[in-house]
N, C-alpha and C positions, 0 to 999 in steps of 0.2 A: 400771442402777443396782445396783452390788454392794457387798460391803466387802471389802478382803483385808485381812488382819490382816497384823502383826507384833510383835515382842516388848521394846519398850521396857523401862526400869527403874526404879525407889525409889518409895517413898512418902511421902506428906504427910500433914499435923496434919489431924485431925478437927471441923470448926466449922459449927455450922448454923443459918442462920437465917431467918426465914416473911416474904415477898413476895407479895400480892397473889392468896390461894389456893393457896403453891406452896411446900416446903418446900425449900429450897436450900442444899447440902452441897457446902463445898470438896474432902471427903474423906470417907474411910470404916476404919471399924478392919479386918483381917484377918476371917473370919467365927470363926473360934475358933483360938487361939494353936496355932503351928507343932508339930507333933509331935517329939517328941524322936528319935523311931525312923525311922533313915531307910529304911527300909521302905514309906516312904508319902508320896503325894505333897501337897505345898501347895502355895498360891498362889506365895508366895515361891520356890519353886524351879521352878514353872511360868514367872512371867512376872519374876523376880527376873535373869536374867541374860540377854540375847537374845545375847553373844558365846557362849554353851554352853551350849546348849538341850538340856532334858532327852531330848528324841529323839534328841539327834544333831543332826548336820549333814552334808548332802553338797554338795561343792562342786558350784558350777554349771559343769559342762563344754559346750564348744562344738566343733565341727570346725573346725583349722585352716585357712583357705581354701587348694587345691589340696595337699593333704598328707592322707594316710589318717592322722592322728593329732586325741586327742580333747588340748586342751588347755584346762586352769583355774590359777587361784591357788588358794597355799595361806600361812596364815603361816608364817614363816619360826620356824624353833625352835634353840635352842641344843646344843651340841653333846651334853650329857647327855639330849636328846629331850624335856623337859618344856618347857609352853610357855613361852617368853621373856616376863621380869618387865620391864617399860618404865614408863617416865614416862607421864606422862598425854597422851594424842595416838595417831597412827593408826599401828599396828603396822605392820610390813615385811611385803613379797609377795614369792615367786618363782612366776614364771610357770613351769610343769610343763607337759611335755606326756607321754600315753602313744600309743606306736606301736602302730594299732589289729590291724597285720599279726603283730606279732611279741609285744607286752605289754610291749615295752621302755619303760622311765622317764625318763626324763631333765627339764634343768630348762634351757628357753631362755633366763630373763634372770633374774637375782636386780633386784630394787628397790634396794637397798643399793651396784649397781653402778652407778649414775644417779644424777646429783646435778643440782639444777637451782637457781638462784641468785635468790630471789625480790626482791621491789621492795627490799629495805630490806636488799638484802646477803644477808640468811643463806639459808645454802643447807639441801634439805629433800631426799630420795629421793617420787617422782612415784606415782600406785596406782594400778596396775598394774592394778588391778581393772577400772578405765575406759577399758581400752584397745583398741581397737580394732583389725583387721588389715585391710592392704589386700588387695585380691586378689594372689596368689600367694600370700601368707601370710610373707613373708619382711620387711615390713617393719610398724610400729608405729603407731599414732595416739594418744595420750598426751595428754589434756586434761589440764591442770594452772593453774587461776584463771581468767584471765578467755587462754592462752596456750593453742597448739596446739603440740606437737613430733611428730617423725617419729625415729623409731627404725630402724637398718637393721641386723637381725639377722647381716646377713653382714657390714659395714664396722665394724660395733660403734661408729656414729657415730649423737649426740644432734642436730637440728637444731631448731630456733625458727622458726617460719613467721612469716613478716613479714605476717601479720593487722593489719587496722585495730584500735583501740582499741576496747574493750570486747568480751562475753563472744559464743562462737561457741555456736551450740545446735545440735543431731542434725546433727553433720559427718558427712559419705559420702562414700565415695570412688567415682568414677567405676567402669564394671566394667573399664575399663580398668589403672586406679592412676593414670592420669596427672594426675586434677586431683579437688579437693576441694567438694563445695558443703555451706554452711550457712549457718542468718541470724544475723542479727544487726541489732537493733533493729526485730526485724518487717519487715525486708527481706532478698533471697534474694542471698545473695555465689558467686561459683566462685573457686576458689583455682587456676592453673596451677604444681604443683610444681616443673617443671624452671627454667621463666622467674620464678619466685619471686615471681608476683603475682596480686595481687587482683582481679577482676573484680568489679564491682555490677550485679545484673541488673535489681533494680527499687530505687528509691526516693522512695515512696511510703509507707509502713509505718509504722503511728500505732498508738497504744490499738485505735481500731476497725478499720483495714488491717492484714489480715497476711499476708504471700507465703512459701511455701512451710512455712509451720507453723501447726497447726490451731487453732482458737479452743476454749473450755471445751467447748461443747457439742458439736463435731462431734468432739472427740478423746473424750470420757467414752460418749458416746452413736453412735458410728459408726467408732469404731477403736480400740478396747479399751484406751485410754488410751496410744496410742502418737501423737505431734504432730507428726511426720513428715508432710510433705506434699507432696514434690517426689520425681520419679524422672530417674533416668539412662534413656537408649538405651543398647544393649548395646554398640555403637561407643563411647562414650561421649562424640560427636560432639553431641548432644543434650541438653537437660535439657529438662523441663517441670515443673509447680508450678502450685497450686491458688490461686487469691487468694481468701481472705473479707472482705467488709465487711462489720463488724459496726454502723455506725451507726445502721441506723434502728431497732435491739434497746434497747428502754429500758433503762438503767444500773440496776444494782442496788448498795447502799454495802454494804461489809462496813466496822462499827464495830470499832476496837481502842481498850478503853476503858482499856486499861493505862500510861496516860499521864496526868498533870497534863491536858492540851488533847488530847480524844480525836484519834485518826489515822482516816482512812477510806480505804477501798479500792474500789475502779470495778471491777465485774465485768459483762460482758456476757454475759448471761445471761436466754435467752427464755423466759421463762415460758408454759406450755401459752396458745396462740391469740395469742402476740404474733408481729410478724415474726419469721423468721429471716435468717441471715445472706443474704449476696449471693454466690454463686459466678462465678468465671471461670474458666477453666483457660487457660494461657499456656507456648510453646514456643519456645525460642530453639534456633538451629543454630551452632555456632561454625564457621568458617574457616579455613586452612590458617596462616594467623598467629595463632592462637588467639584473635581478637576475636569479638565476637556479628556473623553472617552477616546473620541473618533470624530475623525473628520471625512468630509466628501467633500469635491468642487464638478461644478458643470462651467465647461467653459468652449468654446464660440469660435468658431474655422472662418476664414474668407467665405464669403463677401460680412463682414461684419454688421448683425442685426442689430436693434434695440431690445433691453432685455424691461422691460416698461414695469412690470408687478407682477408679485410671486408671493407666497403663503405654505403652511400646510392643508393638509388634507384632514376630515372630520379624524376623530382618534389615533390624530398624528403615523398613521399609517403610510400618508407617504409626501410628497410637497409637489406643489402645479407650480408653475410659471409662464408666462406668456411670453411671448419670441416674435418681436414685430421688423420685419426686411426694411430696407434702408426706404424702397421703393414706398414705402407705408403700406401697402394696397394690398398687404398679406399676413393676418395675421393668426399662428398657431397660441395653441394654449395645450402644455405639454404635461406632463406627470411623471413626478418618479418615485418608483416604488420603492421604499425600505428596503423588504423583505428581499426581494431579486436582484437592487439594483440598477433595473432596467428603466431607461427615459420611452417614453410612448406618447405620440398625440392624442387629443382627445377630443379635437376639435381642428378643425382648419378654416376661419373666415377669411373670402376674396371680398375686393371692392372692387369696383369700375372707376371708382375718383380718388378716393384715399380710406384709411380706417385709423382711428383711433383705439389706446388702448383702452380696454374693459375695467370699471369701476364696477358695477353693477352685475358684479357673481358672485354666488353663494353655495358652497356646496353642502345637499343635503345628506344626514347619515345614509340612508339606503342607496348613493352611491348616484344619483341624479345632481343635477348641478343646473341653477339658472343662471343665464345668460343674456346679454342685451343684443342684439342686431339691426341692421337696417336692410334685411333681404328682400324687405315688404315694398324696401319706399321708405318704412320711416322706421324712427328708431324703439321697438319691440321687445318686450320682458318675452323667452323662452324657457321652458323648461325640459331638458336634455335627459333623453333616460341610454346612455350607454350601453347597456346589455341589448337592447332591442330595438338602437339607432332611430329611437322614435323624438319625435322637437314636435313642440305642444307651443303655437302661439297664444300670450296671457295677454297678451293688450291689443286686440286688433282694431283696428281705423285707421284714420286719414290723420294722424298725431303723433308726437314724439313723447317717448318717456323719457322725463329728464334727470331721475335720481332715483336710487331705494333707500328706503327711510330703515328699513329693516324687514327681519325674514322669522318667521316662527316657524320651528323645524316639526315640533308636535301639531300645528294644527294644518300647516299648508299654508296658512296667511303671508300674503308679501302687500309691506305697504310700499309707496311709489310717489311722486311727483310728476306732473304732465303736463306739456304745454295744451291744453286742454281746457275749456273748447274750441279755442282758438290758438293761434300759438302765441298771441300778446297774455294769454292767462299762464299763471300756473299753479292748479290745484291738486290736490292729496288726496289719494285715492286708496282705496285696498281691496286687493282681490286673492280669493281664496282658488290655491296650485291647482286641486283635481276636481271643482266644477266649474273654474272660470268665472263662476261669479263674483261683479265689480259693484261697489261703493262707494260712491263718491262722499268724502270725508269734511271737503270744504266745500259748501256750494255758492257762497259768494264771490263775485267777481275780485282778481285782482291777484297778485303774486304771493303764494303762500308758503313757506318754509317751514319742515315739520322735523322732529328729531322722537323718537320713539326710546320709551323709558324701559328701564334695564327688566323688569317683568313684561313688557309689551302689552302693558293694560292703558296704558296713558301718550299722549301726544303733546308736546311742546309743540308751540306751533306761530311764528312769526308770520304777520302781516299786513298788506301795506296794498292803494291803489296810486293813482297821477294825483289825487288828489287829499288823498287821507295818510297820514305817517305812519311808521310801523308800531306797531304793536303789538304785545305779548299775549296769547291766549293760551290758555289748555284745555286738550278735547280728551276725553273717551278715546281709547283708540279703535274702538266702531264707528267716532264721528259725532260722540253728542259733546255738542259743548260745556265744560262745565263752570270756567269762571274768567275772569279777566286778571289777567297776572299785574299789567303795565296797559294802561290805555294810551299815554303818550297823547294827550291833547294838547299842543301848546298854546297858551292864551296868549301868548307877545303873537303871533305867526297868526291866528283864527283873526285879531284885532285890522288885520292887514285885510285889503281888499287886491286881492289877486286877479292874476291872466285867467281867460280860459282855455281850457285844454280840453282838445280833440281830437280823435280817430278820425280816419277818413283813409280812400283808396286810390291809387293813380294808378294808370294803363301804362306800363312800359311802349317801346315801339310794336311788338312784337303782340301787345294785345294782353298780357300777363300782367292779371295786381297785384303793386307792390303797396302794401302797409306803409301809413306814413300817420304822424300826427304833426299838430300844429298846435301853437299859444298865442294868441290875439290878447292884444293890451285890454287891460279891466276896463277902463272908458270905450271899446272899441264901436268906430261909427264905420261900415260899410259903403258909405259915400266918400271917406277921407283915402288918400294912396299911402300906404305906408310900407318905409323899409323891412328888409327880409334877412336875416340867421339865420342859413341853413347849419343846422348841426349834423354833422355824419360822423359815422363810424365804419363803417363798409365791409368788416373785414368776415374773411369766413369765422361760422361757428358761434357769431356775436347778434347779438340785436340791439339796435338803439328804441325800436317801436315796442314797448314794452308795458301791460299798464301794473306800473308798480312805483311806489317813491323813488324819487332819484336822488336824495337828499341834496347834499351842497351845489352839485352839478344843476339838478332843477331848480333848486332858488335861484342859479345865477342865472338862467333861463326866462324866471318869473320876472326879477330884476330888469331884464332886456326885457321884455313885454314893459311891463313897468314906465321904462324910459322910451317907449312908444317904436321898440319892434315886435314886427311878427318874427317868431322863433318856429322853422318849418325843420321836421326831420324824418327820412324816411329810408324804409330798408331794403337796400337794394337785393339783385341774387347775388347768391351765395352768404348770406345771414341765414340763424337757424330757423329751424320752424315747419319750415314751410315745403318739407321734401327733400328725399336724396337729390333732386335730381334739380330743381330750384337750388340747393345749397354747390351739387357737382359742377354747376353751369359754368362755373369761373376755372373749373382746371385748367390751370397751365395759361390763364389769363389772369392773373392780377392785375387790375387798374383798368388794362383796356376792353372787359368785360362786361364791366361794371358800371363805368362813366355813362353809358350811356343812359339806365336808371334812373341816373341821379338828373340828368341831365332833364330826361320827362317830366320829373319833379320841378324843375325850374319853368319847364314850357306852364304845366301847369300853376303853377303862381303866376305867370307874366298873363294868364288867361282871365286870371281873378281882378277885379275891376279895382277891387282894395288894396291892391301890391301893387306899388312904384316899380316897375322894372328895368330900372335903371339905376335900383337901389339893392341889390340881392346880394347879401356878402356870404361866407362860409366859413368853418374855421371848425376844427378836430385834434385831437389829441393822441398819439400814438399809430396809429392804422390811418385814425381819423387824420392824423396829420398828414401821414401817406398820400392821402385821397384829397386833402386838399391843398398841396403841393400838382398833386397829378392833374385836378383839374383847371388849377390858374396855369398850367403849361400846355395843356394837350386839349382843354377848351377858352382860349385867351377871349377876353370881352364876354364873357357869359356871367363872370361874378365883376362886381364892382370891387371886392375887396376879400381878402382872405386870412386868414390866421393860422397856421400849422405849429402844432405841439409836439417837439419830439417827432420829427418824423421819419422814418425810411424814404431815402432819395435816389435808390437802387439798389434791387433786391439780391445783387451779389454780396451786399454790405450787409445785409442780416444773418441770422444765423440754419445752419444745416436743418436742423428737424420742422420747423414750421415752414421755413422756406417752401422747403423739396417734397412735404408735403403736397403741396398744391401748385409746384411748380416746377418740379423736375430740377436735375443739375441741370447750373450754366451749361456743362457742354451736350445736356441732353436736350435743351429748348431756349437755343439762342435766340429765337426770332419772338419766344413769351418775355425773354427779358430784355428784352430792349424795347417791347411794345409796351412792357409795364415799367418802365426805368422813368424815372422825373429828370434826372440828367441829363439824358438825352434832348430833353427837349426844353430846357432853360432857356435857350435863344430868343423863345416863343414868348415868355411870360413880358405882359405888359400892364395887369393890373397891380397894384398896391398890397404889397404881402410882408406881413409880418411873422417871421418864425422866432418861435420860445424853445429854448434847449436846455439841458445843465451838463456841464461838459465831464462830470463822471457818471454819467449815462451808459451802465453796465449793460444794458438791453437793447436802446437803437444809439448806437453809440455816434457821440456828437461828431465824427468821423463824417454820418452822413452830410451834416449840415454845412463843416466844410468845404464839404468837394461841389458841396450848391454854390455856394460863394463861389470856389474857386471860378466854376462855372460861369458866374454871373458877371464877374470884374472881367470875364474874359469874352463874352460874346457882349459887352456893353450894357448890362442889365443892373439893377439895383433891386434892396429889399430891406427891410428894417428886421433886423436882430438883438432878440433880447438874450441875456447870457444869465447862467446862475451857476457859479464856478464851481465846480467839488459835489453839485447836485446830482439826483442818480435819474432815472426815466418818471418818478411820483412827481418831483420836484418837492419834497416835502421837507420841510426846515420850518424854524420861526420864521412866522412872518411871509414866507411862498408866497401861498397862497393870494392873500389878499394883492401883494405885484402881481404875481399871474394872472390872474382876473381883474384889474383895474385895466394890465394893458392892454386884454382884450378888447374890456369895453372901451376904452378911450379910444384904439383903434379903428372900432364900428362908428363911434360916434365920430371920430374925423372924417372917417371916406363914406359912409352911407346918410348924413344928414347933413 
């Protein structure tokens, strides 16, 4: 359960009016009119424009498949270099690539040289942006409405794929290139591109069936919000795909009341101790005519597991899949052999708090496979040799690995990501399988993001501190750096005189430091008291103490510094980083675990001579809303004032997998949820609280926010409610943004000054 932001635009009329305990606002004014000097940042130029964001922009580059070159879109600009004035609609791309050998530039396809002829006649240039490459890299995959086209770099020919009717979702291409699979209507199609036809592998596929693309909760809560659910064999001889039934998951209605006769919407969505979905997994072989050969299915007996990620095996010999218990706290990684038939484990990890499923394996040909764990303490590249039950720790310390960049099978090299050396950093490292020896690839500080090129000689590699924007580099994939792709200086942003920002440490009760930073107004005088934003997040597996750009979120941060607060935030346990055992501390305590952390954090401000403390407010977004709902009820009088975004207002009202993760069923730990529930304890709340929701809120759905209400009109409480009708858990739309963040500020600046 996270939020990632983005940066919509404009804003709306101000109108408010009192519902049943609850004060309810269409809108909010700016917090105090734009400054005339632009020298200084506002809301308005923070969330006023997301096509030119005050940070900058760097484009998203990618590696070519089979080509040392990093290639992105850029808009297209006129021949005087400023950017191009258009009618209202989606600007033109060219596809750029840079040669990562040489820094050579060039531009593979202009968008303007592609025309495509929509239903009603008028033709339209395709975006480039959604385009896909097949392997080699020499030809195009081109969504465009409900239509697929194939592009050929060399023939400079457009093709139309004679797709059934209606829209294809996560097309892939075989690793071959030679045929395409995606669904469509909750059923899993292969496309054969040379014989120009459609294959249907299953049909089946309803609201509650769906083959090869994941349902709400296994995609938000078990694959980082990516709904992909079907793999190729490396022949590409092979598919296989996950099927979920969602039926026996009671319906939940999302209302859209923006109609004469409301509309409703069916979402399946298990709420902590309902069923979960049903897994199968299923394998078809095609045939030298390219028909389906033969099929296999593996499918799943009471108590019903999570079937999380599955593949083949090196020379498509046989396919693994992992197998994670409802309990989480057990997870196998299984194999089934072609040739025999037979399923076999090949591994079995326990936890003592919960386990996540495995990203970070790779198997090698000689029949060895690396694996990530946290048997140490923390989280640990392994490499598994099977025939001789032998496990070769590759990362050992007091650290978490937090990604694999990639694996070279011929040399032993595995690159990596690490919160390392601290856990607010994270740098790019590689170490070679059979002597253990490591390299540290970035060694400057700050949060680094690497992507490894299709020869594994080269590193794309994004990065960014608290203080510096992201930018594009490209290193050696030993670590020498070789040029600057995207520096991303902004000169509007460098002209601003900014907060500072600082690390620093707090002693919980218990004597344990938790990481915290803090932002002091750029004038700041340590003689003057000034008010306090705490920002939290809290939630397991997250950090807010981080040193890396936070784009629009820290500008509005800066902004508060700016208009004369201290911005404090800090991470309590069970945030990552910093231990199994630091992160396990919260099992089966959400909220009441935790508060107290947060709450040492406040002792400490109220200790510091420059904090008013009688000005300390709070305000979070998603978790962080969670947490600052839980602590205006379950510590009243401690904040002056609060803000909650989207929050969970009791953890029966979330969903099964994240839940029960770290909290067990309702009926297996009633006394954890009602100690973590904000319901329960509405009575309590006496400070000044503003909650922001959007009431088609797929994820903490605005359900919560009612049953606060109901709550509140009903033990004699009040709160201020802003609504954003038909919005999902981002709140993203034209224009959000900037309401969202006006009201916060205006908020802070009514109750804390």
């Amino acid at each position: 359960m996270t939020f990632h932001e983005r940066l919509p635009k404009v804003l709306g009329a101000f109108v408010t009016v009192f519902v049943a305990g609850a004060l309810v606002a269409s809108g909010a004014p700016a917090p105090r009119a734009a400054r005339k000097s632009p020298a200084k940042l506002t809301l308005q130029r923070i969330f006023g424009n997301p096509m030119h964001p005050l940070d900058g922009r760097v484009p998203r580059g990618s590696w070519r498949p089979g080509h040392e070159a990093v290639v992105f879109t850029e808009p297209v600009l006129p021949p005087g270099g400023k950017k191009e004035v258009k009618k209202p609609g989606m600007p033109s791309f060219d596809l750029v690539q840079v040669d990562a050998t040489t820094g050579v530039r060039s531009v593979l396809l202009r968008s303007t040289a592609l025309e495509i002829t929509g239903p009603k006649g008028k033709t339209h240039h395709p975006m480039l942006a959604r385009a896909d490459f097949a392997p080699g890299g020499d030809r195009l995959l081109i969504p465009d409405g409900d239509d697929l086209y194939l592009y050929s770099l060399s023939t400079k020919k457009l093709v139309k794929l004679a797709t059934g009717p209606g829209s294809e979702e996560i097309p892939k291409f075989s690793p071959d290139g030679k045929r395409l699979a995606y669904v469509r209507g909750n059923d899993l199609y292969v496309y054969d591109i040379a014989a120009k036809r459609e294959i249907r592998l299953t049909s089946d596929g309803s609201p509650t069936i769906r083959n090869g693309i994941l349902d709400w909760v296994y995609e938000e809560e078990l694959a980082s919000r990516t709904a992909n659910a079907f793999a190729w064999s490396k022949d590409g001889q092979r598919i296989a795909w996950l099927r979920l039934d969602d039926s026996p998951i009671p319906p939940y209605t999302i209302v859209d009341y923006l109609h004469t006769h409301s509309k409703a919407k069916i979402q399946y969505y298990p709420k902590a101790g309902d069923p979960s979905p049903i897994p199968s997994l299923h394998i078809v072989q095609f045939g030298p005519d390219g028909q389906v050969a033969s099929r296999r299915s593996v499918t799943f007996a009471d108590p019903i597991p999570y079937v999380p990620r599955f593949g083949f095996l090196p020379k498509d010999t046989g396919f693994w899949y992992q197998v994670l218990n409802r309990k989480e706290d057990r997870l196998t990684l299984m194999k089934l052999d072609f040739a025999s038939g037979a399923a076999s484990p090949l591994l079995v990890e326990t936890d003592p708090y919960w386990i996540e499923p495995v990203d970070m394996l790779h198997f090698f040909p000689d029949g060895r496979f690396l694996w990530a764990s946290r048997r140490s303490g923390y989280m640990h590249l392994e490499i598994h040799t099977p025939s001789t039950n032998e496990v070769k720790d590759l990362t050992p310390g007091r650290w978490d690995v937090t990604s694999v960049l990639g694996v070279d099978d011929a040399s032993g090299r595995i690159w990596y990501q690490a919160a390392r050396p601290t856990p607010m950093e994270r740098r790019l490292y590689l170490v070679e399988a059979k002597s253990g020896k490591t390299t540290a690839l970035t060694r400057e500080p700050g949060t680094h993001t690497g992507w490894l090129s299709p020869a594994k000689a080269h590193l794309l590699v994004m990065s960014s501190t608290v203080t510096r924007t992201p930018h594009l580099e490209l290193y050696a994939a030993t670590g020498k750096h070789l040029r600057t792709l995207f520096a991303n200086r902004p000169k509007e942003l460098a002209a601003i005189k900014l907060g500072h920002i600082r690390f620093l440490q707090v002693r919980a009760n218990d004597g344990t430091l938790l990481n915290a930073d803090m932002i002091t107004p750029p004038n700041f005088n340590p003689r003057h008291r000034y008010p306090v934003v705490v920002y939290v997040y809290g939630g397991p597996d997250a950090q807010v103490v981080r040193n890396g750009w936070g784009r629009s979120m820290e500008l509005f941060h800066l902004w508060l510094a700016q208009e004369g607060f201290i911005v404090f935030s800090l991470d309590n346990r069970g945030s990552f980083g910093r231990s199994r055992a630091f992160e396990g501390f919260i099992k089966h305590r959400l909220g009441s675990s935790q508060l107290p952390d947060q709450l040492a954090g406040v002792r400490w401000l109220k200790a510091q001579r420059y904090v008013d403390p009688h000005r300390i407010g709070i305000w979070g977004w998603s978790y962080g809303g969670y947490f600052t709902t839980y602590a205006l009820t379950h510590a009243p009088g401690v904040f002056a004032a609060g803000v909650a975004v989207a929050p969970v207002t009791d953890w029966k009202l979330y969903d099964t997998i994240y839940t029960e993760r770290y909290m067990g069923k309702p009926s297996e730990n009633p006394k954890g949820y009602e100690a973590g529930s904000v319901l329960a304890k509405v009575a309590d709340l006496r400070d000044p609280l503003l909650i922001i929701h959007g009431t088609g809120d797929d994820n903490v759905h605005f359900q919560n926010t009612l049953q606060f209400a109901n709550a509140a009109w009903r033990s004699g409480r009040t709160f201020s409610l802003k609504l954003f009708p038909n919005l999902k858990h981002g709140l993203r739309a034209k224009g959000s943004y900037l309401q969202v963040f006006s009201a916060i500020g205006n908020f802070f600046e009514k109750h804390l000054e």
